[in-house]
N, CA and C atoms as a LAMMPS dump frame, in Angstrom:
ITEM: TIMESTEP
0
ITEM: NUMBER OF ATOMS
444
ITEM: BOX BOUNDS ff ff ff
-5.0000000000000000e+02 5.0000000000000000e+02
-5.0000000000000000e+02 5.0000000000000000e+02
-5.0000000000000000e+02 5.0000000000000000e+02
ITEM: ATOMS id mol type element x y z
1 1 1 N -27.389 -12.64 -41.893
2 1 2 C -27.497 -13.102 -40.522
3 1 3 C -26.152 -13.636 -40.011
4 2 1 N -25.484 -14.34 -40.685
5 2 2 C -24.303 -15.06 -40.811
6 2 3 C -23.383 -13.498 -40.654
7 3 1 N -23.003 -12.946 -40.615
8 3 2 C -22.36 -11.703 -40.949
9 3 3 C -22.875 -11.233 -38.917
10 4 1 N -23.711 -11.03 -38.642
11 4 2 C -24.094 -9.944 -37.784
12 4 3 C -23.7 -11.298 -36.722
13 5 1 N -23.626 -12.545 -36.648
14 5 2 C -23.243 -13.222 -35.561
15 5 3 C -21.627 -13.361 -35.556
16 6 1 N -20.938 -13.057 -36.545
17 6 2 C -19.762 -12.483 -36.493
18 6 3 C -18.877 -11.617 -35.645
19 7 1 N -20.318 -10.57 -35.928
20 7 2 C -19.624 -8.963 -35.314
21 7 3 C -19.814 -9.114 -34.136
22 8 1 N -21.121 -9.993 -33.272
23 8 2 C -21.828 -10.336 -32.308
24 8 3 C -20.827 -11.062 -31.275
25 9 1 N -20.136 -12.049 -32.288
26 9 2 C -18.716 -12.888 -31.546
27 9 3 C -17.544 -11.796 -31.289
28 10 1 N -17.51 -11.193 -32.233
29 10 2 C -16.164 -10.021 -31.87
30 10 3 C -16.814 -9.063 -30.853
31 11 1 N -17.496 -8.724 -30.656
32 11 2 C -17.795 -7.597 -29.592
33 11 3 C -17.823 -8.545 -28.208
34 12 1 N -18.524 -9.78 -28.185
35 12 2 C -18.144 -10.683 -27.121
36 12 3 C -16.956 -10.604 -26.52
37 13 1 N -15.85 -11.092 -27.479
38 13 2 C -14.368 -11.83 -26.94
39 13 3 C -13.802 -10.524 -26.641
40 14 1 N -14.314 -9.745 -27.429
41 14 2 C -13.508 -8.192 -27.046
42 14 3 C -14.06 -7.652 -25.622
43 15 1 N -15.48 -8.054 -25.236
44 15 2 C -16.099 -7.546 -23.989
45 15 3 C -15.526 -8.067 -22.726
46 16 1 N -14.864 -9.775 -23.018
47 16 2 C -14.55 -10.829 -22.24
48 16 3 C -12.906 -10.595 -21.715
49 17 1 N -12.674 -9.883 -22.898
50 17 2 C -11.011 -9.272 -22.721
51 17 3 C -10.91 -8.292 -21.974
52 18 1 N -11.529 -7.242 -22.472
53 18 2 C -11.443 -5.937 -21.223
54 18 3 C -11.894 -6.667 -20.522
55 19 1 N -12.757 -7.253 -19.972
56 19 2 C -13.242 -7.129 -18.129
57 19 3 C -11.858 -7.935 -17.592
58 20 1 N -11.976 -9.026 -18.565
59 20 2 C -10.232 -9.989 -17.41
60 20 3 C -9.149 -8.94 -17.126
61 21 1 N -8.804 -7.915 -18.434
62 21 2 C -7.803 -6.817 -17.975
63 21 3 C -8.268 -5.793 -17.124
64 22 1 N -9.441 -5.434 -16.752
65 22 2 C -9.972 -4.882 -16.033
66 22 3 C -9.857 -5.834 -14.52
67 23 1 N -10.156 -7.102 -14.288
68 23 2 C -9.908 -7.532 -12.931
69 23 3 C -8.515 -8.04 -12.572
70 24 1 N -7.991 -8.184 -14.021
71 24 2 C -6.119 -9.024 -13.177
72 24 3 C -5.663 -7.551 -12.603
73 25 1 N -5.956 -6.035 -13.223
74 25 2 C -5.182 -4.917 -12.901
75 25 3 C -5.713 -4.692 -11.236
76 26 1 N -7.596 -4.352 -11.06
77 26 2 C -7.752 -4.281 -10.152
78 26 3 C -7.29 -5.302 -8.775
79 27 1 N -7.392 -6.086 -8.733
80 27 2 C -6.776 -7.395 -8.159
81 27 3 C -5.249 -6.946 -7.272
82 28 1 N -4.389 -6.615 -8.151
83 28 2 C -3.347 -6.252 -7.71
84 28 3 C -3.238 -4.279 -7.408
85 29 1 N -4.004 -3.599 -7.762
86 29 2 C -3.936 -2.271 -7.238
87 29 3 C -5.175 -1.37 -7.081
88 30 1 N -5.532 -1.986 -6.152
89 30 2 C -6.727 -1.138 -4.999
90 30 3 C -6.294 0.538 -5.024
91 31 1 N -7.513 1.348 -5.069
92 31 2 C -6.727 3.04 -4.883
93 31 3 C -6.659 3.083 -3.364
94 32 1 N -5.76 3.945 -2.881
95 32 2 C -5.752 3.672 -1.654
96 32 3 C -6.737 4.323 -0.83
97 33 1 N -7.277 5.272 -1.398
98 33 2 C -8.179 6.083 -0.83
99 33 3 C -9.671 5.966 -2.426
100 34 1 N -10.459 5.156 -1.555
101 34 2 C -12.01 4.82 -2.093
102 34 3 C -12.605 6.139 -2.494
103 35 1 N -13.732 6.383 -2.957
104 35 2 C -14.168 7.138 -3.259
105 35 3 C -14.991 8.237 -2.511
106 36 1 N -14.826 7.359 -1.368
107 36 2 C -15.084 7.936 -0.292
108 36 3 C -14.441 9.269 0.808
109 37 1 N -13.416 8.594 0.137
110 37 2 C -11.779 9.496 0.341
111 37 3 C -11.376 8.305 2.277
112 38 1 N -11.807 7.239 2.21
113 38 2 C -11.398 6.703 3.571
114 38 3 C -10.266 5.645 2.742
115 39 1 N -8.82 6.106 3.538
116 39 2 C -8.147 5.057 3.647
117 39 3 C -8.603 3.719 4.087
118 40 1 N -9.155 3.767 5.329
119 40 2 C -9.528 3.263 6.353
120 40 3 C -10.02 1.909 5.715
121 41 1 N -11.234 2.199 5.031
122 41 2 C -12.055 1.446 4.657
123 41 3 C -11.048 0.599 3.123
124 42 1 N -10.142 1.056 2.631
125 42 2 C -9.377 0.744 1.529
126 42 3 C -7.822 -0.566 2.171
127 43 1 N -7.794 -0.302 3.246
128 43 2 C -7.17 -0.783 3.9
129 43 3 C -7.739 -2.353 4.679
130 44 1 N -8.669 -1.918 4.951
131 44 2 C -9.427 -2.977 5.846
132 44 3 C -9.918 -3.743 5.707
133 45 1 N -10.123 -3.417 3.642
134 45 2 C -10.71 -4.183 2.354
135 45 3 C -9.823 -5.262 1.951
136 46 1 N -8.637 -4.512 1.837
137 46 2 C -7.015 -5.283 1.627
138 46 3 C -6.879 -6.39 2.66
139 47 1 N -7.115 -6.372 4.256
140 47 2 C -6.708 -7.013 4.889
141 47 3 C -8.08 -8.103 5.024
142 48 1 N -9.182 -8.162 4.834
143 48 2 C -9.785 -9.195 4.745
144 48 3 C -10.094 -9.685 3.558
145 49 1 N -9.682 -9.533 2.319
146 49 2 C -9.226 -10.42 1.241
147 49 3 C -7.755 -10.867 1.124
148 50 1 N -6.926 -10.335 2.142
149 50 2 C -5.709 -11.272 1.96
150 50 3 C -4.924 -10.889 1.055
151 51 1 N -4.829 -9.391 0.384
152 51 2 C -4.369 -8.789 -0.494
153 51 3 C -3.053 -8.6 -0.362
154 52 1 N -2.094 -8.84 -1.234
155 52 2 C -0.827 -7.856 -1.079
156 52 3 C -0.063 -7.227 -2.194
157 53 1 N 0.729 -6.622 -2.309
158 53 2 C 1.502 -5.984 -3.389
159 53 3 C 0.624 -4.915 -4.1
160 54 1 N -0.194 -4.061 -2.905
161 54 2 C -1.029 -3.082 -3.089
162 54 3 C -0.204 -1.431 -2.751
163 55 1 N 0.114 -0.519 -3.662
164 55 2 C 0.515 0.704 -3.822
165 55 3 C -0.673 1.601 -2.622
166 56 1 N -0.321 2.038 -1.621
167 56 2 C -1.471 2.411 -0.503
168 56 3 C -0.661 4.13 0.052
169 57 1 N -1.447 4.809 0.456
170 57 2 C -1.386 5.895 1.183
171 57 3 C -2.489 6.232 2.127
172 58 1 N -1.776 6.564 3.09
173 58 2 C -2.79 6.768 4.255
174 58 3 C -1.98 7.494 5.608
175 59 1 N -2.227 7.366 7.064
176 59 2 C -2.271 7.833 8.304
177 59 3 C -2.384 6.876 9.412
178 60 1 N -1.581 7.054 10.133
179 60 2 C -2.258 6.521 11.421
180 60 3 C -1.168 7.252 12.604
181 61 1 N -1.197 6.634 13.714
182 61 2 C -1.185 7.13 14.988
183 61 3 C -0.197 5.972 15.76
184 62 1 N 1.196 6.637 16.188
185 62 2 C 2.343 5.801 16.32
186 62 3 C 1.459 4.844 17.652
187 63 1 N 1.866 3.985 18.082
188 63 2 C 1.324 3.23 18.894
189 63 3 C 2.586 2.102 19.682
190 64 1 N 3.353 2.01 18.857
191 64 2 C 4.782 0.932 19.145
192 64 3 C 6.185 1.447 18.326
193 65 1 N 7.09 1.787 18.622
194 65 2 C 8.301 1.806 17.862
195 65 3 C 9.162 0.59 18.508
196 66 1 N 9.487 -0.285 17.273
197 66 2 C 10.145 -1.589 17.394
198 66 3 C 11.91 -1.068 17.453
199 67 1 N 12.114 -2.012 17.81
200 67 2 C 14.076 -2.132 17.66
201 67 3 C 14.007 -2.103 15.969
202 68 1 N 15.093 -1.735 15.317
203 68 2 C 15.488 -1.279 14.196
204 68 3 C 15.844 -2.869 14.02
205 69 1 N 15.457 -3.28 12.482
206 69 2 C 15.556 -4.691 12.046
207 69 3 C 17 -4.445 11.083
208 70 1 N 17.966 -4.793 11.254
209 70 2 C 19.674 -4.755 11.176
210 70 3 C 20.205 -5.742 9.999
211 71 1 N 19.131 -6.77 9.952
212 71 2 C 19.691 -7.777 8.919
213 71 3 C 19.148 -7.508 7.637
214 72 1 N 20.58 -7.625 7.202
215 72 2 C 20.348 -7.136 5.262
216 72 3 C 20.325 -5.699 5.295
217 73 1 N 19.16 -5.033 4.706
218 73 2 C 19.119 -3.896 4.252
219 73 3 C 18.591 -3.377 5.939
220 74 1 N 18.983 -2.177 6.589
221 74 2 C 18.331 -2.054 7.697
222 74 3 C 17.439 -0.726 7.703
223 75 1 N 16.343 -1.134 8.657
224 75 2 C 15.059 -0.999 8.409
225 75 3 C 14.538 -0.223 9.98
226 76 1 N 13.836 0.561 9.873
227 76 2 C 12.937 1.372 11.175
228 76 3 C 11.413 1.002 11.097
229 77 1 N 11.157 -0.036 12.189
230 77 2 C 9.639 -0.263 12.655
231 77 3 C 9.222 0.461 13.239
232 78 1 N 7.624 0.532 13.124
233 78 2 C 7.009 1.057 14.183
234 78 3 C 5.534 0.447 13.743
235 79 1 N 4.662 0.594 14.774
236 79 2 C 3.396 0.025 14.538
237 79 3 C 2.43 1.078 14.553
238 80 1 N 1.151 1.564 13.754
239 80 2 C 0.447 2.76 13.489
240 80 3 C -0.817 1.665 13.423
241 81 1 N -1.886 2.413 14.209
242 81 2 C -3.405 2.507 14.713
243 81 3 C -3.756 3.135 13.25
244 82 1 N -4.811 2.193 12.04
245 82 2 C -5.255 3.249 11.217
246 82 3 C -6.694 3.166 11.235
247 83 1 N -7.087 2.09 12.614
248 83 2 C -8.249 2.178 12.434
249 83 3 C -8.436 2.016 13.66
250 84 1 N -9.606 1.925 14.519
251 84 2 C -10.436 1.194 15.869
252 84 3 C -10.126 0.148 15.632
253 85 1 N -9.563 -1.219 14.564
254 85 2 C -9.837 -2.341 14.367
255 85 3 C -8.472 -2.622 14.085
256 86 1 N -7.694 -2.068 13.577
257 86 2 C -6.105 -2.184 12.139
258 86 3 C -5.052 -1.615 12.616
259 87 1 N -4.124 -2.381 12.605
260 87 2 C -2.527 -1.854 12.782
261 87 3 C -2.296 -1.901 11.8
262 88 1 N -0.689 -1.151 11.502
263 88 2 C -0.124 -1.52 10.282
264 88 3 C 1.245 -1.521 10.962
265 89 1 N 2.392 -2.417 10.515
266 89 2 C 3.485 -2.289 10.399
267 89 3 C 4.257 -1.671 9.758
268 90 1 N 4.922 -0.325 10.003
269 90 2 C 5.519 0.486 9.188
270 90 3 C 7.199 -0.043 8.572
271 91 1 N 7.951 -0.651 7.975
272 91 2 C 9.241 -1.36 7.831
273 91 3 C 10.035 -0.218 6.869
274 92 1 N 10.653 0.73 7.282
275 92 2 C 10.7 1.806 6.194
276 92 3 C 12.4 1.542 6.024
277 93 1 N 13.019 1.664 4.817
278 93 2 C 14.808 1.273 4.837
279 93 3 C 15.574 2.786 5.154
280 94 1 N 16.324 2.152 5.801
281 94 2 C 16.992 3.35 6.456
282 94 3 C 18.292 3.731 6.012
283 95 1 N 18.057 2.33 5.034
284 95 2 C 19.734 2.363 4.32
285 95 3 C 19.608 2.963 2.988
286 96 1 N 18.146 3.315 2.296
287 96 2 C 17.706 3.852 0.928
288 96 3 C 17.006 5.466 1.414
289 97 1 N 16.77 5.518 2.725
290 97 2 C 16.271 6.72 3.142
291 97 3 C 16.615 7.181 4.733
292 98 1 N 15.963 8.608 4.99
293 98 2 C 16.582 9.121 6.296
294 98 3 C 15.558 8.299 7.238
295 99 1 N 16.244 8.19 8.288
296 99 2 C 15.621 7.709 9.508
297 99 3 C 14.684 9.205 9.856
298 100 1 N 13.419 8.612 10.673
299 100 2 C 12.328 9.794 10.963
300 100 3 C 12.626 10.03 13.069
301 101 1 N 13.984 10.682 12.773
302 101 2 C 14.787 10.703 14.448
303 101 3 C 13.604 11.005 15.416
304 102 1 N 12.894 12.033 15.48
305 102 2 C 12.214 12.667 16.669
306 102 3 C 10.668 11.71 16.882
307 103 1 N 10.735 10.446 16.139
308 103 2 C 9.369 9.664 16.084
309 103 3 C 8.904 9.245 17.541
310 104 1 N 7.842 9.606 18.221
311 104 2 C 7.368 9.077 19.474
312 104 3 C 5.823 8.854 19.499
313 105 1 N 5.597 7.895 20.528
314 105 2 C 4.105 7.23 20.381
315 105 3 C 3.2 8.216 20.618
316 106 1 N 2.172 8.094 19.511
317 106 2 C 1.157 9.071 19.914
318 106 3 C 0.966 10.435 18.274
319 107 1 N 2.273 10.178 18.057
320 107 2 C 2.798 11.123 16.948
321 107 3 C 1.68 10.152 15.828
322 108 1 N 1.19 11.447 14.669
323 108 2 C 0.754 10.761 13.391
324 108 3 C 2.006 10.644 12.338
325 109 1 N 2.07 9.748 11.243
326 109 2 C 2.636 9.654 10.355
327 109 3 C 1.76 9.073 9.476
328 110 1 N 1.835 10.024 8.262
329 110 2 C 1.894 9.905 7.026
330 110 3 C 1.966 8.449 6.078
331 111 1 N 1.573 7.914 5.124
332 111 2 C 2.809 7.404 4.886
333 111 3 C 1.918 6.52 2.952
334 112 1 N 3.056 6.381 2.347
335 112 2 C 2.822 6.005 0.81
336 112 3 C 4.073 4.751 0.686
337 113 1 N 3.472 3.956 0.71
338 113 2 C 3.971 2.358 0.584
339 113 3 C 3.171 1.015 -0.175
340 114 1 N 3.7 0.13 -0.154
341 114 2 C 3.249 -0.889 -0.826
342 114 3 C 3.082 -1.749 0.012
343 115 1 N 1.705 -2.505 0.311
344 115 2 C 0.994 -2.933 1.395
345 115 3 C 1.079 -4.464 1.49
346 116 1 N 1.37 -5.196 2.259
347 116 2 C 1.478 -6.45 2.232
348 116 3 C 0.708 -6.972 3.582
349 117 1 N -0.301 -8.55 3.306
350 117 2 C -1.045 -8.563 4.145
351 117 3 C -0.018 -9.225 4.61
352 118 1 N -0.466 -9.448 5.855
353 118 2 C -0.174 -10.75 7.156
354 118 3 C -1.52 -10.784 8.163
355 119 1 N -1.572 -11.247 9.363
356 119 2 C -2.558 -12.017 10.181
357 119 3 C -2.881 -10.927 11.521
358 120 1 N -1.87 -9.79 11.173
359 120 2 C -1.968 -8.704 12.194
360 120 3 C -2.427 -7.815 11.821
361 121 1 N -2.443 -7.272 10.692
362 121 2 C -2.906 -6.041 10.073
363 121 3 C -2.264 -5.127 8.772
364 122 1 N -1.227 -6.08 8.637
365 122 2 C -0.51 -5.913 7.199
366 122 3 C 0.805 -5.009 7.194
367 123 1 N 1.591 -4.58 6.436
368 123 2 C 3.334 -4.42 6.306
369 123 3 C 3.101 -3.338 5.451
370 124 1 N 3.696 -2.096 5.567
371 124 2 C 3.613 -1.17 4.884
372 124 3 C 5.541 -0.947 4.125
373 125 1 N 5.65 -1.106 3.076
374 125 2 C 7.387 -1.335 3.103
375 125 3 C 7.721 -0.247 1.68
376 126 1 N 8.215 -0.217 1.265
377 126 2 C 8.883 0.847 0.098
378 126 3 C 8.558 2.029 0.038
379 127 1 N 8.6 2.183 1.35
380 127 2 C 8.454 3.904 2.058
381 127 3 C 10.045 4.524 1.172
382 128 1 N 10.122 4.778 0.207
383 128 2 C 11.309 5.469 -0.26
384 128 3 C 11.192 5.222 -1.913
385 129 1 N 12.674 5.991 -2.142
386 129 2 C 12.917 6.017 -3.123
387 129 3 C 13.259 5.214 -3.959
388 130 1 N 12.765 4.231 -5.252
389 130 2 C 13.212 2.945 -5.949
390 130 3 C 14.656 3.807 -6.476
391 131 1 N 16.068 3.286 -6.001
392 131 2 C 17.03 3.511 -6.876
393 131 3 C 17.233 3.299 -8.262
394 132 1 N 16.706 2.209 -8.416
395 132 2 C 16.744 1.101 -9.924
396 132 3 C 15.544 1.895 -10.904
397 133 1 N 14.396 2.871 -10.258
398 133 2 C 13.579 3.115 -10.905
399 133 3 C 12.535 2.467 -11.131
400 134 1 N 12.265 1.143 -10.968
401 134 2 C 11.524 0.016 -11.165
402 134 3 C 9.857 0.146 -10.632
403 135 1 N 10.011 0.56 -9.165
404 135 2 C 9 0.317 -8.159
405 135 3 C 8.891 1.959 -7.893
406 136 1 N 7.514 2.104 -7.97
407 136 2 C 6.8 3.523 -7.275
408 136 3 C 7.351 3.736 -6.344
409 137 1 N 7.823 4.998 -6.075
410 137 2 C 8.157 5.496 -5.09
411 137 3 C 7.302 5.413 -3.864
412 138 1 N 8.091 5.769 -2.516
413 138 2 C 7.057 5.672 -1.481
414 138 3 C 7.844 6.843 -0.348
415 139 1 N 6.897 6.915 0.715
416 139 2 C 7.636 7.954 1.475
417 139 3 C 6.488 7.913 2.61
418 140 1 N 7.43 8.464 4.005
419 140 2 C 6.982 9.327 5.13
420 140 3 C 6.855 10.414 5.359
421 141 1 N 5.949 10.769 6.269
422 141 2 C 5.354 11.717 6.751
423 141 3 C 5.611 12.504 8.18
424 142 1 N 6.209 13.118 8.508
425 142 2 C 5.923 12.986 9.768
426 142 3 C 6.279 14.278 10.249
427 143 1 N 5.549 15.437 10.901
428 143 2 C 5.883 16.642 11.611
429 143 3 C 5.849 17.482 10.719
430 144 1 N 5.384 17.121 9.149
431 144 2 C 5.459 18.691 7.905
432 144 3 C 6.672 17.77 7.116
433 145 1 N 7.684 17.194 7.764
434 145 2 C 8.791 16.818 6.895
435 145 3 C 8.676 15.255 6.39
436 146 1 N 8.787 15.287 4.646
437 146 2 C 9.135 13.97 4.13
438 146 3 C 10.254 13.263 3.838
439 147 1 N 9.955 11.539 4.342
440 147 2 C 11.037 10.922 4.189
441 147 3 C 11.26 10.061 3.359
442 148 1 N 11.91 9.976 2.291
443 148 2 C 11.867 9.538 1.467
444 148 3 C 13.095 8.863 0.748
């Protein structure tokens, strides 16, 4: 008996281990597209838990192109509709990748980034290539051609 509450404890702590490595991983990387195949809904999940440093791919529908952000590394905004409800802020570096020249409102883009919330609808940023290797790649979409 003594023996089988043993094995009983090891299959426990071992059951208790996978699930914590099972939720610290999920926690930090949502798929971006559910099983459903909706960004939408993967996105919208992210932004009402307050999620960030989420690897995401998805679409939306230009809606705002901002002035180019100049300080430090410089960067091309624009704001994308990915839902009836959700913006996203697109912050893509222009100094690690090509600028997307012919971008105008209304246009879809593409796009594979790492998602960061905020109070508007969240930051889409490492649209490019990690030089260092470190960080997943990311990239734009836009007209058939990727930017990356």
């Amino acid at each position: 008996m003594n023996q089988l509450k043993k094995v009983l404890a090891i299959v426990i702590v071992i059951g208790v281990s996978l699930y914590g490595y099972y939720e610290n991983n999920n926690a930090t990387s949502i798929p971006a597209r559910e099983s459903t195949g909706s960004t939408h809904q993967s996105l919208q999940h992210a932004f009402e838990k307050r999620l960030s440093d989420l690897q995401v791919t998805g679409a939306g529908t230009v809606i705002h192109i901002l002035p180019d952000d100049n300080k430090g590394s410089r960067h091309q905004k624009f704001l994308l509709q990915v839902s009836s409800n959700q913006t996203l802020l697109i912050s893509h570096n222009i100094d690690l990748a090509p600028r997307i020249q012919s971008i105008r409102k209304g246009d879809t883009v593409e796009f594979n980034g790492e998602y960061e919330w905020n109070a508007k609808g969240g930051v889409v940023h490492w649209t490019h290539q990690d030089p260092n290797g470190r960080h997943v790649d990311g990239w734009l979409k836009h007209n058939g051609q990727r930017y990356q």
